[in-house]
C-alpha positions in Angstrom: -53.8 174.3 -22.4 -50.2 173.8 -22.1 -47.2 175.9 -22.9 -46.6 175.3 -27.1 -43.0 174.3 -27.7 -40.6 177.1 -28.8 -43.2 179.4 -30.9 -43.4 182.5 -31.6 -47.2 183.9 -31.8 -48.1 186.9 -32.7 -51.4 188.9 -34.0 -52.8 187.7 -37.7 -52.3 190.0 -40.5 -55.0 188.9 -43.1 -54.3 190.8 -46.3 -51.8 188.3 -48.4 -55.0 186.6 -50.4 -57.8 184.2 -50.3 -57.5 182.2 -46.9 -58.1 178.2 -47.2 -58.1 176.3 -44.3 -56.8 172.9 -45.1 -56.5 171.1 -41.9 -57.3 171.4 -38.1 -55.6 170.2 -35.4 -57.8 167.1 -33.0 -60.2 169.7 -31.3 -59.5 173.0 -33.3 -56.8 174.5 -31.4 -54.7 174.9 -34.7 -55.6 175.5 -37.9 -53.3 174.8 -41.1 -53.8 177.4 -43.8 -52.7 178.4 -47.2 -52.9 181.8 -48.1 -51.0 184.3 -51.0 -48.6 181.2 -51.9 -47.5 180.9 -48.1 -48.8 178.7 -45.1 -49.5 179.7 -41.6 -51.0 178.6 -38.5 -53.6 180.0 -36.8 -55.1 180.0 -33.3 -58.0 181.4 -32.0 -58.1 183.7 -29.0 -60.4 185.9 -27.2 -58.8 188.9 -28.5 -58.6 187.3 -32.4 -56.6 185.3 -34.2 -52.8 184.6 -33.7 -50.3 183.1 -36.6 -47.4 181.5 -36.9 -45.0 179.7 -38.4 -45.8 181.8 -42.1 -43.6 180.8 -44.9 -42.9 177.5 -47.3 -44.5 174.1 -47.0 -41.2 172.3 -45.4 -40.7 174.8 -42.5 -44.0 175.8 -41.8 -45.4 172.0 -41.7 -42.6 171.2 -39.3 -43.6 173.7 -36.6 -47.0 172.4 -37.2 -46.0 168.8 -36.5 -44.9 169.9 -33.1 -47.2 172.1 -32.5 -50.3 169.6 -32.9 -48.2 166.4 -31.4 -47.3 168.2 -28.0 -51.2 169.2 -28.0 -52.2 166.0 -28.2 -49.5 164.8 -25.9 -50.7 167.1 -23.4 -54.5 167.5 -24.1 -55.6 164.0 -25.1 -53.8 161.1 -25.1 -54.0 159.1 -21.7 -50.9 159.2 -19.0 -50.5 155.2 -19.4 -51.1 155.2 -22.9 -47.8 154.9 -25.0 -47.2 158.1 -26.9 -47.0 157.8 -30.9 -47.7 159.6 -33.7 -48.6 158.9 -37.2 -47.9 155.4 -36.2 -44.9 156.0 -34.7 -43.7 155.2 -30.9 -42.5 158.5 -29.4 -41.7 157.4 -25.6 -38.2 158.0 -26.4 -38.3 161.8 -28.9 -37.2 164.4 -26.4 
């Protein structure tokens, strides 16, 4: 796995309610949860979980967004293969 863009990860503190995972990124690598009123994103590692991203829906869906399309960018989608997402051509997004 590639470098994420510009995150910040650090350990998961459970604690702030009932966790609900709503959504996971192509393979797992990212999971988008709710939890106490707040959203977060967690990824697995061999030492636990990491979060980040906590807060409102707006900022904490945006770091998702570019957390899951450089993934895929990386991870998934062929060389050749024009990059989109959602529908959307994104040869020329920095």
């Amino acid at each position: 796995m590639t470098a994420d863009p510009v995150v910040m990860w650090e350990p998961y503190q459970p604690g702030y309610g009932r966790l609900r995972v709503t959504e996971t990124s192509c393979c797992g690598a990212f999971e988008w949860v709710c939890q106490g009123g707040l959203f977060v994103i967690l990824r697995s590692m061999g030492n636990g979980d990491e979060e980040t991203g906590r807060g409102v829906y707006s900022e904490t869906r945006a770091v998702w967004d570019k957390l899951v399309f450089a993934h895929h960018s990386e991870n998934h989608a062929p060389r050749d293969a024009p990059r989109t997402w959602r529908g959307v051509r994104t040869d020329s997004l920095p």
